[in-house]
Wavefront OBJ file of the C-alpha trace (Angstrom):
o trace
v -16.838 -3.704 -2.238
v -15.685 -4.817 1.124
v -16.720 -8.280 3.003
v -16.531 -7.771 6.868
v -18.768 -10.617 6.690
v -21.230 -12.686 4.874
v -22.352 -9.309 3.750
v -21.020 -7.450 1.451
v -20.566 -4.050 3.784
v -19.698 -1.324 2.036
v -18.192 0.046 -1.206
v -14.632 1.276 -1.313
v -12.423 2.207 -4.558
v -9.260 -0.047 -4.167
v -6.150 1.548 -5.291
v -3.202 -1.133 -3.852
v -3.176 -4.234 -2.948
v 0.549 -5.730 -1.122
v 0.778 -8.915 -0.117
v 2.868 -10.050 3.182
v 6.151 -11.578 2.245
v 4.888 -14.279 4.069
v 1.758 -14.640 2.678
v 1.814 -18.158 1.543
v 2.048 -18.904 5.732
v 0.137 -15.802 7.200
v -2.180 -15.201 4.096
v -1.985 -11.698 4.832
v -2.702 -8.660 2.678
v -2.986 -4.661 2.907
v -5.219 -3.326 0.557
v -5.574 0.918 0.363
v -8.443 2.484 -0.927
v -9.308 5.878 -2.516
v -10.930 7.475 0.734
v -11.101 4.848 3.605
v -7.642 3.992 4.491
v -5.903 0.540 4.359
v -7.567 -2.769 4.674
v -6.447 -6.012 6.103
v -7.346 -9.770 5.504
v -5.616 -12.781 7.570
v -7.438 -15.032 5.356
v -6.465 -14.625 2.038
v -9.128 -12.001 1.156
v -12.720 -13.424 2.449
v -12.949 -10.904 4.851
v -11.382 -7.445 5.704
v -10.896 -4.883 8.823
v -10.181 -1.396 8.942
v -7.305 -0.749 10.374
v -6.404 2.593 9.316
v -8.249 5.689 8.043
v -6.058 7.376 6.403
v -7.142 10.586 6.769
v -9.868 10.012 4.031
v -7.160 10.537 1.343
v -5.825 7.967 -1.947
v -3.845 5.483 -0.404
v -1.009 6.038 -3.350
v 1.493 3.218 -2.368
v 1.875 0.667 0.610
v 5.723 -1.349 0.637
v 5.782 -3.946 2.978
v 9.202 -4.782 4.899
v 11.044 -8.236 3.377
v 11.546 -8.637 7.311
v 7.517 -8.254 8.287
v 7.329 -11.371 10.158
v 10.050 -10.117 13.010
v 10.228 -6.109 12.629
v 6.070 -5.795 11.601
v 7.074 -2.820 9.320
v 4.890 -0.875 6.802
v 5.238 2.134 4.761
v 1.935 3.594 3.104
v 1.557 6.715 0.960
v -1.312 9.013 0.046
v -1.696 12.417 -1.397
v -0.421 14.336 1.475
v 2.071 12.702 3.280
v 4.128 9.641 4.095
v 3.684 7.314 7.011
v 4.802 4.153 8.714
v 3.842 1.984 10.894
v 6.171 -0.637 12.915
v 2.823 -2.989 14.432
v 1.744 -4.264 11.437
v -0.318 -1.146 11.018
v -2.093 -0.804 14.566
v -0.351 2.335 14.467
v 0.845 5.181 12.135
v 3.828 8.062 12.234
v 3.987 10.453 9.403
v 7.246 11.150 8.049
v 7.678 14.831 7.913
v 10.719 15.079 6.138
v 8.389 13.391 3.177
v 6.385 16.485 3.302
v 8.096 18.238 0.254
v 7.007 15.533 -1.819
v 3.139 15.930 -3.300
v 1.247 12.581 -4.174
v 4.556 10.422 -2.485
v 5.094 6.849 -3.556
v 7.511 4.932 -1.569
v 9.502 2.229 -2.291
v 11.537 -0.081 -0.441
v 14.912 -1.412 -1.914
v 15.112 -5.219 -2.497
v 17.459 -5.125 0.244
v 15.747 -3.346 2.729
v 17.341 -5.674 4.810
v 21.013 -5.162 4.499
v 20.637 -1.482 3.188
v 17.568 0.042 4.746
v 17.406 2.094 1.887
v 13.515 3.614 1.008
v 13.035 5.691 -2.037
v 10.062 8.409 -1.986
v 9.200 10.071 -5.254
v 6.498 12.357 -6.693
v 5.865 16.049 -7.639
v 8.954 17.879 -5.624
v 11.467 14.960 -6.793
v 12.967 12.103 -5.799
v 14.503 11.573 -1.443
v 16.061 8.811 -0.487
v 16.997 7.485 3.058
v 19.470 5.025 3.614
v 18.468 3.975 7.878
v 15.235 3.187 7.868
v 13.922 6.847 7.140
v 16.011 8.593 9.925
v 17.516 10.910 7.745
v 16.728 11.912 3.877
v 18.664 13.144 0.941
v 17.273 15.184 -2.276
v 18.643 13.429 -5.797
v 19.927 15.345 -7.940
v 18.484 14.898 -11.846
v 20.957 16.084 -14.629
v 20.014 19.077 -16.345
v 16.935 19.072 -14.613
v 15.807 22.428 -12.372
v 13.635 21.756 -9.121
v 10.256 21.726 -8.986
v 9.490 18.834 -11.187
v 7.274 15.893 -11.032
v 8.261 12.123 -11.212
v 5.479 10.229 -12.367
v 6.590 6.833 -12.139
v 9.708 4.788 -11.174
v 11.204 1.115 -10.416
v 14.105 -0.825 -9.070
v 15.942 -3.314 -9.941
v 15.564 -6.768 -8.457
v 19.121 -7.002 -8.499
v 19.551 -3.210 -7.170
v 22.123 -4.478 -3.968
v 24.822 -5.502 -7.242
v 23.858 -3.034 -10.454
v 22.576 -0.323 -8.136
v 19.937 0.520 -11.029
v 16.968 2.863 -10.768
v 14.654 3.783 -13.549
v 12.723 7.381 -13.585
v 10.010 8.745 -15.625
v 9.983 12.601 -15.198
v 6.595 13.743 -16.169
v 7.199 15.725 -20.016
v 10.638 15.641 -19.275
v 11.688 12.039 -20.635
v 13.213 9.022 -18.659
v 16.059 8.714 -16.703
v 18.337 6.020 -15.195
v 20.836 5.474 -12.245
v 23.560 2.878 -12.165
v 24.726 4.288 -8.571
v 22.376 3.571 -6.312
v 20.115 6.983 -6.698
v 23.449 9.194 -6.096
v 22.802 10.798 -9.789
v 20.917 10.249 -13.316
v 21.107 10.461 -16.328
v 18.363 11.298 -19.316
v 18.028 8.038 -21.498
v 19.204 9.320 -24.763
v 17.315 6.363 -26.407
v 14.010 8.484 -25.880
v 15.032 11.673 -26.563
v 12.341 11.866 -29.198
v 9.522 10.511 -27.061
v 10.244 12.531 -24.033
v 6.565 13.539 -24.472
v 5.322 9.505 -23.776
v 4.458 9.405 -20.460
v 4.740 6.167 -18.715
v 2.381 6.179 -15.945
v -1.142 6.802 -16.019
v -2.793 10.370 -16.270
v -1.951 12.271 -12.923
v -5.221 12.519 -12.529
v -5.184 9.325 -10.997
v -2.399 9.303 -7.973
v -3.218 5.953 -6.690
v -1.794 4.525 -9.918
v 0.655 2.257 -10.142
v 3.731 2.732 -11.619
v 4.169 1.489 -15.250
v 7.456 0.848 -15.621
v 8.839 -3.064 -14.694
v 11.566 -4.715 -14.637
v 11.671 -8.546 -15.018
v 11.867 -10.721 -11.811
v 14.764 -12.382 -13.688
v 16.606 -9.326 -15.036
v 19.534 -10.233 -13.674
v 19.765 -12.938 -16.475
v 17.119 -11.831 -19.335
v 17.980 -8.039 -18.934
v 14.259 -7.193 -19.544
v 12.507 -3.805 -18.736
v 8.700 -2.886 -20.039
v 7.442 0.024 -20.092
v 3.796 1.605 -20.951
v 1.807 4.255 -21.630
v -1.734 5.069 -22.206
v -1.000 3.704 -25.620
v 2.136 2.417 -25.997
v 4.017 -0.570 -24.718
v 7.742 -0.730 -24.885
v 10.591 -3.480 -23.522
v 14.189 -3.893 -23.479
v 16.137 -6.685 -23.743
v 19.543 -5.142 -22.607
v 18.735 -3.046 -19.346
v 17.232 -0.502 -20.964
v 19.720 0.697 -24.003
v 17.635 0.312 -27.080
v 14.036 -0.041 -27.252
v 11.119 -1.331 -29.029
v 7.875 -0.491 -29.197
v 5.088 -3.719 -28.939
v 2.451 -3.430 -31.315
v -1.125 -4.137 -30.259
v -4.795 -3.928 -31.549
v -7.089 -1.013 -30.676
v -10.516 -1.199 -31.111
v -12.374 1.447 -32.461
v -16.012 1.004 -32.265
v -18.895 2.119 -34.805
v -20.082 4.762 -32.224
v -16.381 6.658 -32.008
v -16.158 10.082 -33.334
v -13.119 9.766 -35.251
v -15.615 7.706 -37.871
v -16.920 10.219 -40.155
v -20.193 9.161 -42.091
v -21.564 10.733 -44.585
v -25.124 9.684 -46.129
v -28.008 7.665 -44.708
v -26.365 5.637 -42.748
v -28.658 3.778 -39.591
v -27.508 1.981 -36.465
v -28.145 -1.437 -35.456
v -28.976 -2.888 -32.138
v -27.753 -6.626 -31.822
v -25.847 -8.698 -29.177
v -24.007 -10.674 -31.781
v -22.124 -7.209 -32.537
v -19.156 -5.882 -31.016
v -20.302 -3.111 -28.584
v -24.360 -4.479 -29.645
v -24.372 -2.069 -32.518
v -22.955 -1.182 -35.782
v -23.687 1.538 -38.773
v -25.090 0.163 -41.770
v -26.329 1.807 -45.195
v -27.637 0.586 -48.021
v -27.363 3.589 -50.268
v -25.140 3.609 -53.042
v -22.295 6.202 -53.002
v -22.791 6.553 -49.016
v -19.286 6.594 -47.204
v -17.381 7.039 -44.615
v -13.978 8.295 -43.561
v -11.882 6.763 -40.718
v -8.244 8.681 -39.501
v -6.098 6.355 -37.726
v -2.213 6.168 -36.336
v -0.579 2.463 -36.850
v 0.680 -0.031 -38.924
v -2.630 -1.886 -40.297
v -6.286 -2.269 -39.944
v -8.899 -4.677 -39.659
v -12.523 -3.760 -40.879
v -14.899 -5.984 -38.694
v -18.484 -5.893 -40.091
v -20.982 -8.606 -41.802
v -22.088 -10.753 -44.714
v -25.589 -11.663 -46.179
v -27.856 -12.106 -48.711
v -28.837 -8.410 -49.349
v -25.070 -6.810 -48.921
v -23.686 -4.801 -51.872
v -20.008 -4.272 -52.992
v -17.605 -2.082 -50.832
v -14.792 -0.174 -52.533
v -11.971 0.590 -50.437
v -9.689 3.856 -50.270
v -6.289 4.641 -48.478
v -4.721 7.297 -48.457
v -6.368 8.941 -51.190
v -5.513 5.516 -53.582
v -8.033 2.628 -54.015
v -7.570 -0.231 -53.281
v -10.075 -3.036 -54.310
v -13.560 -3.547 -54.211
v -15.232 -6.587 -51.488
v -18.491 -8.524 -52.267
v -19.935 -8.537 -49.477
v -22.777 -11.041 -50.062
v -22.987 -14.565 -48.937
v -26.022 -16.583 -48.651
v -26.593 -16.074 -44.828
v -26.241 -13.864 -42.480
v -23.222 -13.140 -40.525
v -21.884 -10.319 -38.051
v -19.164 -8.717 -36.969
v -16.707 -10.784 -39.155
v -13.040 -9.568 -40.262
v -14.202 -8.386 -43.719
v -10.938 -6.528 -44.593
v -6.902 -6.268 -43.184
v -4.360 -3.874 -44.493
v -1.801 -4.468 -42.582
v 2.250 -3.393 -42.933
v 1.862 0.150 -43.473
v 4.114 2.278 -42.325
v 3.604 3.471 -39.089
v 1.772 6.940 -39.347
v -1.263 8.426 -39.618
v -3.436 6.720 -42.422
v -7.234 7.395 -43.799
v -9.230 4.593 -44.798
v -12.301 5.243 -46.962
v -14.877 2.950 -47.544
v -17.825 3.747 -50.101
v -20.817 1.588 -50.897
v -20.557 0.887 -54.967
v -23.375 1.233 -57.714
v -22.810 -2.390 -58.581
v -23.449 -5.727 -56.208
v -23.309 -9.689 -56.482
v -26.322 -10.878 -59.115
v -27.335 -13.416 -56.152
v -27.739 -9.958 -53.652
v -31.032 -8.517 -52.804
v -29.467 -5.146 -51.692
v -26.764 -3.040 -51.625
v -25.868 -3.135 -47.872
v -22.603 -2.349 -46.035
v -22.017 -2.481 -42.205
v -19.537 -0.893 -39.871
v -18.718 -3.194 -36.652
v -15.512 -1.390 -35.161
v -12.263 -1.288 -36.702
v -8.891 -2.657 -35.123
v -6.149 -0.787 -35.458
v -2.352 -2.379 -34.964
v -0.472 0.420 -33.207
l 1 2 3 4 5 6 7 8 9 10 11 12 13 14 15 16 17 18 19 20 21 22 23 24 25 26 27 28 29 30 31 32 33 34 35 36 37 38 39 40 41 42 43 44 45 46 47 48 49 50 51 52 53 54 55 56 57 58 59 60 61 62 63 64 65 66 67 68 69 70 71 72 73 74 75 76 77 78 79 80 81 82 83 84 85 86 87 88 89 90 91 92 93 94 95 96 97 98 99 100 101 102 103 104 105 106 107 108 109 110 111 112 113 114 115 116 117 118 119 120 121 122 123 124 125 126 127 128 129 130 131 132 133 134 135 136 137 138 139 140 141 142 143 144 145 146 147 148 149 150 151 152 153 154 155 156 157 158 159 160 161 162 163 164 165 166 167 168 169 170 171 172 173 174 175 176 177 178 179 180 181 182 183 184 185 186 187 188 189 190 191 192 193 194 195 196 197 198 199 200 201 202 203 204 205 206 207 208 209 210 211 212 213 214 215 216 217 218 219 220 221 222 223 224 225 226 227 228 229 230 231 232 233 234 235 236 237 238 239 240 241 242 243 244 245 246 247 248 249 250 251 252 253 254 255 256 257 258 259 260 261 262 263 264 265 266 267 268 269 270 271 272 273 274 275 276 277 278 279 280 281 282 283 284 285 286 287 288 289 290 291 292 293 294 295 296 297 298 299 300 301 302 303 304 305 306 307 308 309 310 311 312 313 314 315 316 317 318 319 320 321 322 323 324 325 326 327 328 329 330 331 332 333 334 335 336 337 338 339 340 341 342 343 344 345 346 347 348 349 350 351 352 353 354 355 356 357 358 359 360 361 362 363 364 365 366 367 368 369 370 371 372
């Protein structure tokens, strides 16, 4: 939503936000939106003007000059075009020699000022200008044959000294200059995860790019990259990599749980997305496929739950009492963890026998977390 006001005026989609490079004196920010242009605030964010339609399309990128307070210029993006604007966005030009490039984001070098270098990527390529945006030059990507699409890319904060550039060409893999965009080369590191794509679905132009380099790489060497399920970082500018792992949740409801009996679903806020399956039907089961390197069973304990016994991979693996004298949800019941890191099944079958102290045979499915 967007505050002209007290009130709250109207609903936009926000897609960027840049802040001035002056900010902490001029508390100024740009923010673009999905179908009503770029937004201002002089005030830190309470309040916002229009000050730029642009033409109803995604606002893709907006890269703010490191010289704003003197030379007031701005570079925006959205799914047509490329545009600039040299009154702190009173005014826009389109920059037709962008006009090859479909969904454009623009980026400025870290030293716009001494290099006036501006880097425009998308589906058509990679152009680069080196005055401002008088003049543009098509990079050339080893191996690669035009048209293709470049999902996602970043500079380095040091780029004026190492000259680095990192790509991401969509299905094609990622690639790296060390001369200033004159030429790249594939990252042979990734040659088997060319298919990771590190950007979010292109679906979704006004998403930022997901690859970053540290604001202190010119120390700490660092690079991260992600995916829409991966998370990767370097620690020496991008030669080897590893690959962060992280919890998924899977809840009850997901359809890559497979039940099989008379199981029921209960409603509760105490549970992780307020509901879980439960049974208490010996012999009842279910099956659960999953990619990673361990797994946590969240579910509960109480004075009518049963005995669980617990599969993987086709082996068993021990059985868990699952009765305690009150009641308790969504609690880690269960962790496997230090498999190897492929795909797995758990199975997880209520037993004949249960605790003497137990009134029932019960057995509850919360959500599973999954270490990718």
């Amino acid at each position: 939503m967007v505050r002209t006001g007290l009130k709250v005026s109207y609903f936009v989609f926000p897609t960027v936000i840049e802040f001035s490079p002056n900010y902490s004196t001029d508390h100024r920010l740009y923010v673009g939106t999905r179908e009503h242009g770029i937004f201002l605030s002089e005030d830190a964010g309470k309040s916002f003007v229009n000050i730029w339609n642009g033409e109803q399309k995604f606002i893709i990128s907006i890269a703010i000059s490191p010289n704003f307070n003197f030379d007031q210029t701005i570079y925006a993006s959205h799914t047509n075009g490329v545009f600039f604007s040299q009154n702190a966005g009173e005014t826009w030009n389109q920059i037709t020699d962008a006009a090859q490039i479909v969904n454009p984001r623009v980026i400025l070098s870290p030293s716009f000022l001494e290099d006036e270098t501006i880097f425009i990527a998308g589906q058509g390529g990679l152009i680069c200008s080196q005055n401002k945006g008088k003049t543009w030059d098509v990079r050339p990507f080893e191996s690669l044959k035009n048209p293709f699409t470049i999902s996602s890319f970043a500079i380095s904060p040091n780029f004026s000294q190492d000259g680095e550039i990192l790509v991401n060409v969509y299905g094609q893999g990622l690639f790296k200059s060390i001369d200033y965009g004159k030429t790249f080369h594939h990252v042979a590191w990734f040659d088997s995860f060319d298919h990771i794509d590190f950007s979010h679905p292109l679906c979704f132009p006004d998403a930022n790019s997901l690859i970053r380099y540290s604001p202190n790489y010119r120390f700490d060497q660092t690079i991260g990259l992600a995916s829409g399920d991966s998370i990767w970082i370097s620690h020496d500018k991008g030669n080897t990599w590893k690959q962060l792992h992280k919890k998924v949740r899977y809840e009850n409801l997901r359809k890559e749980i497979e039940y099989q009996g008379k199981w029921r679903i209960e409603k509760h806020v105490e549970l992780s997305a307020f509901s879980a399956h439960w049974s208490n039907h010996s012999s009842d089961c279910l099956k659960f496929l999953f990619f990673g390197t361990g797994i946590t069973w969240i579910g509960s304990r109480g004075p009518d739950h049963g005995i669980a016994q617990i599969f993987l991979d086709g082996d068993f693996i021990k059985e868990l009492d699952l009765y305690q004298a009150n009641l308790e949800r969504s609690r880690s019941l269960l962790e496997l963890l230090d498999l190897p890191q492929k795909n797995h099944e758990i199975i997880i079958r209520i037993g004949n026998d249960k605790n003497p102290m137990s009134r029932g045979f019960l057995v509850s499915i919360d959500a599973f977390d999954v270490m990718t």
